[in-house]
C-alpha positions as CSV (number, residue, x, y, z in Angstrom):
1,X,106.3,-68.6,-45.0
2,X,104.1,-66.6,-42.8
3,X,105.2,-62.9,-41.9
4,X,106.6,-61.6,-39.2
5,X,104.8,-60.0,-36.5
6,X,105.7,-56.5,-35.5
7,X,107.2,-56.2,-31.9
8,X,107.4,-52.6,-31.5
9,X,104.0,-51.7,-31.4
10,X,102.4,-47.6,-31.4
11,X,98.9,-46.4,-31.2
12,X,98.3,-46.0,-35.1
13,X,99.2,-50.1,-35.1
14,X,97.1,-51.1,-32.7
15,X,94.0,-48.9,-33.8
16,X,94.9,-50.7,-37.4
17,X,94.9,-53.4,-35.9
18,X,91.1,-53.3,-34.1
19,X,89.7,-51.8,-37.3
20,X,90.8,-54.1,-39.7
21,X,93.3,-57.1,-38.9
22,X,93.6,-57.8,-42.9
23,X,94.9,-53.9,-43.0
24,X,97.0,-54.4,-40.2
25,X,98.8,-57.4,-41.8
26,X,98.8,-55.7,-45.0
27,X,100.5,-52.7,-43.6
28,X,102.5,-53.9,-41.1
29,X,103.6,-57.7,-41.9
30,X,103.6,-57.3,-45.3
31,X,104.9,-53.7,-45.3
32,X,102.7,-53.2,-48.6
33,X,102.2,-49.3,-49.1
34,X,100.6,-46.8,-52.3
35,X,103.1,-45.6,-54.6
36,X,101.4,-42.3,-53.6
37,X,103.5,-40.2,-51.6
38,X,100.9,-39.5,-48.3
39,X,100.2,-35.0,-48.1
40,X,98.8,-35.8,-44.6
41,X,101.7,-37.4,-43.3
42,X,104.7,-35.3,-44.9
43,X,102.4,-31.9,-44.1
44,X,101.8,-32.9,-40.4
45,X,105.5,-34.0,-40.1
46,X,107.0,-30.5,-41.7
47,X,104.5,-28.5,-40.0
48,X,105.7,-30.6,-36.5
49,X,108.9,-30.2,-37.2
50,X,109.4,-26.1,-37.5
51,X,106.7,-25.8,-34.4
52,X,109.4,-28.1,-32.8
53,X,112.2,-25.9,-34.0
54,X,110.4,-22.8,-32.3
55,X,109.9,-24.4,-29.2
56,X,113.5,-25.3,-28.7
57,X,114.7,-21.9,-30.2
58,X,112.6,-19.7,-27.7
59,X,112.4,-22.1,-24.4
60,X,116.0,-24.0,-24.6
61,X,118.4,-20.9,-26.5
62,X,116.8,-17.8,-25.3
63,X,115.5,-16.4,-28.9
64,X,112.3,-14.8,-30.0
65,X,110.3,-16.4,-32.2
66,X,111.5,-14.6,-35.3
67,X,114.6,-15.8,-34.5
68,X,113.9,-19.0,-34.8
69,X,111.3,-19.7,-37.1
70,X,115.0,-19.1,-39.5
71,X,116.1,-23.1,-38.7
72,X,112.1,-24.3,-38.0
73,X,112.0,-23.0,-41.7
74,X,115.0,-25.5,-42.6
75,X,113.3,-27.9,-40.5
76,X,110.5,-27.5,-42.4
77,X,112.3,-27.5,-45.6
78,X,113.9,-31.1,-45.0
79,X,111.0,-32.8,-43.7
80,X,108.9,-31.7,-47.1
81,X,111.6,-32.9,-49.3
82,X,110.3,-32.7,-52.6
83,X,106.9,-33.5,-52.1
84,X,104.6,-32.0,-55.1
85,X,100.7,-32.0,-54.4
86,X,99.3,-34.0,-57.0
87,X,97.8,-31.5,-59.9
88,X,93.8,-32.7,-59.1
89,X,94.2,-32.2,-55.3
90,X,92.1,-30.1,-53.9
91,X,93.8,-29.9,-50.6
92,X,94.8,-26.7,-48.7
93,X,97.9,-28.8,-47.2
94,X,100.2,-27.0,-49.8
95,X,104.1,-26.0,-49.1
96,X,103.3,-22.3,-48.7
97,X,99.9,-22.9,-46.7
98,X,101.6,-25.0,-44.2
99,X,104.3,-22.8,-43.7
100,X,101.8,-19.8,-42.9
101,X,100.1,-22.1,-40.5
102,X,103.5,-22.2,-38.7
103,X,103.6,-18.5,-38.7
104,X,100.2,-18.5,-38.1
105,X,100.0,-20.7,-35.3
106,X,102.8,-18.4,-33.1
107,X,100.9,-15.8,-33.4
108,X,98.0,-17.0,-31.8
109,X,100.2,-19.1,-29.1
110,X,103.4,-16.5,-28.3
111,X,105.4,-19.4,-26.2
112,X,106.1,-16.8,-23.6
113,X,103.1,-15.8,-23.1
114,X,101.0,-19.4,-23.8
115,X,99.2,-21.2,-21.1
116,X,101.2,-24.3,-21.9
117,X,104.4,-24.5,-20.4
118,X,107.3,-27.0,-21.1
119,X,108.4,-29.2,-17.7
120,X,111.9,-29.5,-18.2
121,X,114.5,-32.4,-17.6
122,X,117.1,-32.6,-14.5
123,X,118.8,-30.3,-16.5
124,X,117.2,-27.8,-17.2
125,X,116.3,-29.0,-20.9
126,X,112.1,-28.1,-22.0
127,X,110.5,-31.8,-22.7
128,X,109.8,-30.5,-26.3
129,X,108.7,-33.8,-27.8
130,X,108.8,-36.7,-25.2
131,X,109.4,-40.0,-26.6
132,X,108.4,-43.3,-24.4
133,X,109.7,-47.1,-24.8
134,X,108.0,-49.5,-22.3
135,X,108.3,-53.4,-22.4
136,X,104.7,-55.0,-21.8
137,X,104.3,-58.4,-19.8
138,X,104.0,-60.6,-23.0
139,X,107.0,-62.2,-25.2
140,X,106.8,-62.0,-28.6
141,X,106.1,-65.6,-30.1
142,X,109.4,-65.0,-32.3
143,X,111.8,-63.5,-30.5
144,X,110.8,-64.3,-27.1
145,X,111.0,-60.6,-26.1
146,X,109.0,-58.3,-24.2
147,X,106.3,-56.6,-26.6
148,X,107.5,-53.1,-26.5
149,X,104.9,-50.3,-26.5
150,X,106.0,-46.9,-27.5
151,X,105.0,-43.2,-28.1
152,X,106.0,-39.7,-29.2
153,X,103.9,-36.8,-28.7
154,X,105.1,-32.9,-29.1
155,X,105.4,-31.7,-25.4
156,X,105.1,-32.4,-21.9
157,X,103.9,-29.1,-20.1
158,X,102.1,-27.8,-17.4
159,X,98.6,-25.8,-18.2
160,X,96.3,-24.7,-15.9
161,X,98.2,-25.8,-13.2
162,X,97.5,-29.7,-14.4
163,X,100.3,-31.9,-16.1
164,X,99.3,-32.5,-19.3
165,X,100.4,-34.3,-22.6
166,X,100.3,-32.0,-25.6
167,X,100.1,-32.3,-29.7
168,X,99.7,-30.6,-32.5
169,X,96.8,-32.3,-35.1
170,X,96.6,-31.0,-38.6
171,X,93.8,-31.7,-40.5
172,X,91.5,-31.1,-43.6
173,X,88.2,-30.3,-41.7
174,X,87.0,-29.1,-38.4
175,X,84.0,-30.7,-37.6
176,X,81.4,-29.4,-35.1
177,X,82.3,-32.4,-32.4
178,X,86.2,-31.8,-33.1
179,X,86.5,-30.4,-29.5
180,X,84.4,-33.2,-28.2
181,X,86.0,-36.2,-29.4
182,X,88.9,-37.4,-28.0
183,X,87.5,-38.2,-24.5
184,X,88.1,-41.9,-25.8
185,X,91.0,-41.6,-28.2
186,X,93.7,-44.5,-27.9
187,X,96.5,-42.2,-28.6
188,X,96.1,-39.8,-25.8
189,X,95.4,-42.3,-23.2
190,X,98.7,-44.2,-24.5
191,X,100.1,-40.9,-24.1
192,X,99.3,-40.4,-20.4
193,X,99.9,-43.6,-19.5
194,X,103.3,-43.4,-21.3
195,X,104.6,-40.4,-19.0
196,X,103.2,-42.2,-15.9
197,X,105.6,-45.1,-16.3
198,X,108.4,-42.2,-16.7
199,X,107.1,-40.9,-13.3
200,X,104.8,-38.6,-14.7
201,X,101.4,-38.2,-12.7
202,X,99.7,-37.1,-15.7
203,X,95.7,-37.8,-16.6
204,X,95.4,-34.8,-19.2
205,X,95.9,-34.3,-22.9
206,X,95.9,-31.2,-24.6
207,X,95.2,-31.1,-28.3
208,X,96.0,-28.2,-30.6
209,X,94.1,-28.5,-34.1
210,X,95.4,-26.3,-37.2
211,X,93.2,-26.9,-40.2
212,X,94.5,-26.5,-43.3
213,X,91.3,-24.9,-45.3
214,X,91.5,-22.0,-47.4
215,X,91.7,-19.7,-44.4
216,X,93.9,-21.4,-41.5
217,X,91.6,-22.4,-38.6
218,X,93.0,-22.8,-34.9
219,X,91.9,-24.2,-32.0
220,X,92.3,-26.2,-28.9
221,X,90.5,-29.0,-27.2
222,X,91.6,-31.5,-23.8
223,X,90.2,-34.4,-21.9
224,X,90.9,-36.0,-19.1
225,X,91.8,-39.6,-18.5
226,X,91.2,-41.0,-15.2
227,X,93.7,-43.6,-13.4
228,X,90.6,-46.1,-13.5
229,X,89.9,-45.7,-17.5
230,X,94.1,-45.8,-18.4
231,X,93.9,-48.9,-16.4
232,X,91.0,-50.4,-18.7
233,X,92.6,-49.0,-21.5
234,X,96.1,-50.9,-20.7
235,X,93.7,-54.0,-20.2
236,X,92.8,-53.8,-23.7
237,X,96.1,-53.2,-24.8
238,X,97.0,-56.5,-23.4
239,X,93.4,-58.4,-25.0
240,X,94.5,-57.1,-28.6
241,X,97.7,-57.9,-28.2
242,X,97.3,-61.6,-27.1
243,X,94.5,-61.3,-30.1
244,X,96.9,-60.4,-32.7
245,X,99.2,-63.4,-31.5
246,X,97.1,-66.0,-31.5
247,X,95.9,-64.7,-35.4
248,X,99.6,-64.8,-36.0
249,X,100.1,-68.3,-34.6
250,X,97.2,-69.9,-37.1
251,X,98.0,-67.4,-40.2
252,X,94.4,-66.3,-39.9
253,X,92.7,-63.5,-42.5
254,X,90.7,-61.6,-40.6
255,X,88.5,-58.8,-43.0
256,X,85.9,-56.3,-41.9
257,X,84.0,-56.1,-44.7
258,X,82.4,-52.9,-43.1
259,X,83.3,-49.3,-42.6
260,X,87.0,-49.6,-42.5
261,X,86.8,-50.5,-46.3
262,X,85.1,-46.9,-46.9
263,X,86.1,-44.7,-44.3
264,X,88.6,-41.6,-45.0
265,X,88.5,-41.8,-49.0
266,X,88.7,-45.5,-49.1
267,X,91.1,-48.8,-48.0
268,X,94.4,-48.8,-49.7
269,X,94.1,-52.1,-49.8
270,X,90.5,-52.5,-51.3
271,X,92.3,-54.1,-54.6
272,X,93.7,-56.7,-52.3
273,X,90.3,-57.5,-50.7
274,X,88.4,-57.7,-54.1
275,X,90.4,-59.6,-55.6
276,X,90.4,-64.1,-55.8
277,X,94.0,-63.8,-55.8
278,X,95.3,-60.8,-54.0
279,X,99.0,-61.4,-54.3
280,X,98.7,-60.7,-58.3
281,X,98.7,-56.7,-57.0
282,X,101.2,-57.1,-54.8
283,X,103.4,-55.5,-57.6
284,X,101.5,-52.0,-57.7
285,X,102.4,-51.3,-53.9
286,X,105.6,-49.7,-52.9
287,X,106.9,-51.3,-49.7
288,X,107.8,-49.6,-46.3
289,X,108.2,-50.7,-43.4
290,X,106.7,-48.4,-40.7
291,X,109.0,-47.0,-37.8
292,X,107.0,-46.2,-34.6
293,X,109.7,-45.0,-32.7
294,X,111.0,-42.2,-35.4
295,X,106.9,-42.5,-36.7
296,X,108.7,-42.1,-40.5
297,X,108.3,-45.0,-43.1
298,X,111.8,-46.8,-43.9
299,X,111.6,-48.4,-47.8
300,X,112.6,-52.1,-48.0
301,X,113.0,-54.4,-51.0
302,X,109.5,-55.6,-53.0
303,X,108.2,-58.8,-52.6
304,X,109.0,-61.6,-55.1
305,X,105.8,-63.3,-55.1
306,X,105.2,-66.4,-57.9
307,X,101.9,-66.4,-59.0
308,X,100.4,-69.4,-61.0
């Protein structure tokens, strides 16, 4: 029995997805994941979190920022959990260096005072964290439903006087192109083209890096996303998605047997790949199923696979 084919579908997916289709099934069909928990993922979700926390503290309850960093610290607190760096890491993104970087990062952007405002709802409530759901014009071949495309990004503010989507990126290393390279990135043109189906004339992204190195490094980049180039972008949506059911329909494997298999420290599925008989390691993978709407991983039973 073939796997199922995912029918929510987020930016991460489909970049997975173009990169590597084996990967994609692998992560997403077959819900396989490391038994390590991921730093990157539980320190970018605590430090999003408590910046959230701030945000709604200062711009939707009236309170300084000392104020509320008291519950974006219990925000912060729940989504570390008990995460423990493991002892030969070398990484910065440690419990009490991510919590400066919170601290840190106020500092440098006083909400009052910061370029980048929230819009607010009909209400009067700050768009701190917008969150997007919109059905695409092709039925998933299982459940006959509308594809569903969605998103969730930190803010949707206004900054020098231009509508803009906004997030937070943490990250290991600031290269020297950081501020230079997401004039192409999937996620922030799914982004604006996410708030434009709300009613949202937005073409602009503004990204806020905070790398975790010894000393805390901050900075901010944007880019600009015409209405021609989120039209070609939501044309390629479209072309990958059609792709990906078609390789669905005939069970293909599809590797890349290239840089995907190298790139950020290595595949997590490179045992898989290497291997004449890959389902004999499906038993040293934890398995989750990926959420894109919550962006959290939800555990689910293992796989009983019979191997001859």
């Amino acid at each position: 029995m073939k796997p199922s084919l995912p029918q929510v579908l987020d930016s991460t997916m489909i970049v997975d997805f173009r990169s590597c289709y084996e990967r994609f099934r692998n992560r997403y069909m077959l819900h396989l994941m490391g038994r390590d928990k991921s730093g990157d993922l539980i320190a970018g979700g605590a430090i999003a979190a408590a910046i959230e926390a701030v945000r709604i503290g200062v711009y939707q309850d009236g309170k300084d920022v000392p104020t509320s960093l008291i519950p974006a610290y219990k925000a912060f607190v729940k989504e570390w959990r008990d995460y423990i760096p493991p002892e030969n890491s070398r990484s910065f993104k440690t419990f009490g260096n991510c919590w400066s970087a919170v601290e840190q990062y106020f500092t440098w952007k006083p909400p009052l005072t910061d370029e980048l405002q929230p819009l607010r709802t009909r209400d009067n409530k700050p768009f701190v964290e917008f969150s997007f759901a919109v059905p695409l014009p092709i039925l998933h071949p299982e459940t006959g439903e509308p594809f569903i495309y969605v998103g969730r990004f930190d803010l949707l503010g206004s900054w020098m006087d231009r509508t803009v989507v906004s997030d937070e990126k943490t990250m290991s290393q600031m290269g020297s192109n950081w501020v230079s390279q997401w004039g192409l990135r999937n996620q922030f043109m799914g982004y604006c083209w996410g708030a434009q189906q709300y009613g949202y004339q937005c073409n602009d992204a503004l990204i806020r890096g905070i790398c975790l190195t010894k000393e805390i490094k901050l900075a901010e980049a944007s880019a600009n996303y015409p209405d021609w180039m989120l039209a070609r972008w939501f044309t390629q949506l479209l072309q990958d998605i059609n792709k990906m059911v078609e390789y669905w329909r005939v069970d293909a494997r599809d590797y890349n047997f290239g840089n995907a298999c190298t790139e950020y420290g290595g595949c997590a599925y490179r045992d898989l790949c290497v291997s004449r008989k890959p389902e004999v390691w499906f038993q040293h993978y934890n398995r989750a199923k990926w959420n894109p709407i919550h962006r959290r991983l939800d555990p689910i039973e293992p796989l009983e696979v019979a191997v001859a």
